[in-house]
N, C-alpha and C positions, 0 to 999 in steps of 0.2 A: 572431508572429515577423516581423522584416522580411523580407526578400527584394524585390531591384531583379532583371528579367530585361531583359538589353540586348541590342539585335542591331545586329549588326554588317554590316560588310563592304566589300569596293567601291562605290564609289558604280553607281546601274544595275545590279545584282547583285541586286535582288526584296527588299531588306531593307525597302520600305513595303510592300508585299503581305503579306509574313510579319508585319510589327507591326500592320497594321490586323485580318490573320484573328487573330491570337494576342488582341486585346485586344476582339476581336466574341465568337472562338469558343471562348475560357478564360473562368472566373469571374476577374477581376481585380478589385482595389482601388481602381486608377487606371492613366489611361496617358498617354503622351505626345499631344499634340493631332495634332503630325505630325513632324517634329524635336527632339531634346531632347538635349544632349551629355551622357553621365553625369557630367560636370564641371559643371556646372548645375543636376545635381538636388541639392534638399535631403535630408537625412535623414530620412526619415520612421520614425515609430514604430511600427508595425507594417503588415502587411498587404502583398500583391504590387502590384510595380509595373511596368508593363512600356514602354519607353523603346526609343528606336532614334535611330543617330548612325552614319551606315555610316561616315566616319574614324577613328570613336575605336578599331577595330580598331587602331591602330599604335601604342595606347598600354596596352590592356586587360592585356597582360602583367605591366605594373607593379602593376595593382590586384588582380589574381584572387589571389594566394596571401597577400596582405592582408587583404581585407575577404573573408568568409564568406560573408556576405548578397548578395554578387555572382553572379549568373549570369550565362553570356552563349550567345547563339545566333549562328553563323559564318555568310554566305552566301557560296556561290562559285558563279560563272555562268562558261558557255562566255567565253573573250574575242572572239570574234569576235564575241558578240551583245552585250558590253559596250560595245565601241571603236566600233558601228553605231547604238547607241541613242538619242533624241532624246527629250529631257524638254520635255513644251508648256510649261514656265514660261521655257525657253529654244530661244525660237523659230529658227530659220534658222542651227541649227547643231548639230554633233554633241555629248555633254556629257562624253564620257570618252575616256579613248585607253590604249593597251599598258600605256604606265611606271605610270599611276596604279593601274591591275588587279594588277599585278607588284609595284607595290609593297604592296598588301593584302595580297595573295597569299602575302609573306615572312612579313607579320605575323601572318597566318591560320596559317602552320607552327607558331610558336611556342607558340600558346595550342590547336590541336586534341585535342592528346591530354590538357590540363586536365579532372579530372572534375568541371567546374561546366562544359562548354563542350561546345556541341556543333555539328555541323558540319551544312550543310543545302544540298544544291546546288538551285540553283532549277529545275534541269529537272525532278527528283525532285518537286518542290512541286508543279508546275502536272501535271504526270502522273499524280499517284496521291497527292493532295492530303491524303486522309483516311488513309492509309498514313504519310502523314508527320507528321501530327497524333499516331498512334499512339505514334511513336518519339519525337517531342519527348515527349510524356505521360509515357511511358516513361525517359527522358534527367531528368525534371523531377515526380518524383511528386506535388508538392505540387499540380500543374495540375489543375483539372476541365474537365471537357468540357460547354459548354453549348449548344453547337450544333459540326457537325463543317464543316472546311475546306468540302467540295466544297457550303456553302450558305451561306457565308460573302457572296457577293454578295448575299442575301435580307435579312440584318441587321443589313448594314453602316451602319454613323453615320460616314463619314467626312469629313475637315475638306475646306475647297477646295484646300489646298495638297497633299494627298493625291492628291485627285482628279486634281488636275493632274500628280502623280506617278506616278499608274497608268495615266493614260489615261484613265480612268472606270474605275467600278467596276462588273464584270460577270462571268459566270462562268467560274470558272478553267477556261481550258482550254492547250493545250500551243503555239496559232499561232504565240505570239512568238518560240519558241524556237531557229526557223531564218527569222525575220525579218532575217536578216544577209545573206541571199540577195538584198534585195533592194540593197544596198548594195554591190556589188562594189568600184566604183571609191573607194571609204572604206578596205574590207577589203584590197583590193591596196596602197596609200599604207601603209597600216599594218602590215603582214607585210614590204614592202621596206624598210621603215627601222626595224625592229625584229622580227629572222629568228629571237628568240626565242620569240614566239608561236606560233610553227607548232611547237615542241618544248613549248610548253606543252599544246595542245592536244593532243598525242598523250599527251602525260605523267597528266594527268587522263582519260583514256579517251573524248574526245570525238569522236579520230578515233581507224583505227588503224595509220594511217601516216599521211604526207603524201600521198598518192594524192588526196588532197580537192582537194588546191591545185592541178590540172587546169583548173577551172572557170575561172580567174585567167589563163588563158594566151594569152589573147585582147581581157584588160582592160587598161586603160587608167589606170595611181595617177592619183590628184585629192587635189590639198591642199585641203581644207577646214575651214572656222573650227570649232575648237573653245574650249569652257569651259576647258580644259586644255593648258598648253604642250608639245608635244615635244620643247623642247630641255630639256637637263639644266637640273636649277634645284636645284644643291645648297645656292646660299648662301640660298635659302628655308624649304630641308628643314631648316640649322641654324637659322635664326632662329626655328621654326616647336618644333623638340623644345627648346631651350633657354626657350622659353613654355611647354610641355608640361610640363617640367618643374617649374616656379610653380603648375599646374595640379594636379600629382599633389600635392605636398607640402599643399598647402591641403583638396583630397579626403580625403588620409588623418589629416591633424587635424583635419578638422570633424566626421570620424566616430571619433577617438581613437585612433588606429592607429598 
């Protein structure tokens, strides 16, 4: 039987961690090298395949109650440790900001309660790594287990461009997770101009109030370059689903749909 498993999410939201353990530490077929948009893969004739494109979460809605053979895994991460994150392939600046996390974020509502879809916060992952392997397993019975999460740095093959996505590759543990501490003058810039993140954070049980935003009250915002604009960019977003659109239509007749 075919089966594609795709994972999804914000970008900086742990979706290369989860797709290099998922394709070390499951029996798989094949998988992506390190990127791969489900709009790009072929059809394959049998056997699991397991892929990851954290944007194509804004569009997975259109294909899950279509195609069968589709699964998908969700990531969601704290935003304050998203909007603070630095990818080495993109040196001397930040790689994400609020609107882009908020905007996954809508698109994650949509397809959660999907029973091919399952949701996986990355704090949960790097915490109780093998706990969560259970649940995907559980979420996806046709998975085997051939080695578990928390040894997954032991037999890992990952490409360079991974490597450069995770930092290197080493044993999961929870540091990064309030790595945003280190960033205040990011985090302040990005709560003032977007006072929706701090209801976001309470809303996902990160905090449980604003009583956190204490820390901030002696900081300093600092505009710094990111990969991602702050300012609105809607006439992007239409030129970007009117593509998307070319995109699904081609998806679901190369697979007959």
């Amino acid at each position: 039987m075919r089966r594609n498993l795709h994972i999804v999410g914000c970008p900086r939201s742990g979706t290369t961690l989860l797709a290099e353990m998922m394709s070390t530490c499951f029996a798989v077929d094949g998988s992506s090298e390190h990127e791969e948009s489900i709009f790009k893969l072929a059809p394959h004739a049998d056997g699991l395949y397991v892929s990851k494109k954290p944007n194509d979460i804004l569009w997975l809605h259109r294909l899950l109650d279509r195609d069968d053979s589709l699964h998908a895994i969700a990531m969601i991460r704290d935003p304050r440790a998203v909007v603070c994150s630095i990818h080495s392939g993109h040196p001397g600046m930040y790689f994400c900001n609020y609107p882009v996390w908020k905007r996954a974020e809508k698109a994650l509502r949509r397809i959660r309660n999907h029973p091919r879809v399952l949701v996986v916060a990355y704090e949960d992952l790097v915490a109780s790594p093998d706990a969560v392997q259970q649940n995907i397993q559980g979420a996806f019975p046709f998975l085997r287990v051939v080695h578990p999460f928390s040894e997954f740095h032991l037999h890992a093959r990952s490409s360079q461009k991974s490597i450069n996505a995770l930092g290197g590759v080493r044993a999961v543990d929870q540091g990064r997770s309030k790595g945003w501490l280190n960033h205040l003058p990011r985090l302040k810039q990005q709560l003032d101009r977007h006072p929706g993140m701090g209801e976001d954070i309470v809303r996902y049980g990160y905090e449980s109030d604003d009583g956190w935003t204490r820390i901030l009250d002696c900081v300093e915002p600092q505009v710094f370059p990111c990969r991602y604009s702050d300012r609105g960019e809607w006439l992007k977003y239409l030129e970007q689903s009117l593509r998307y659109n070319g995109k699904i239509r081609r998806y679901l007749g190369q697979r007959g749909l």
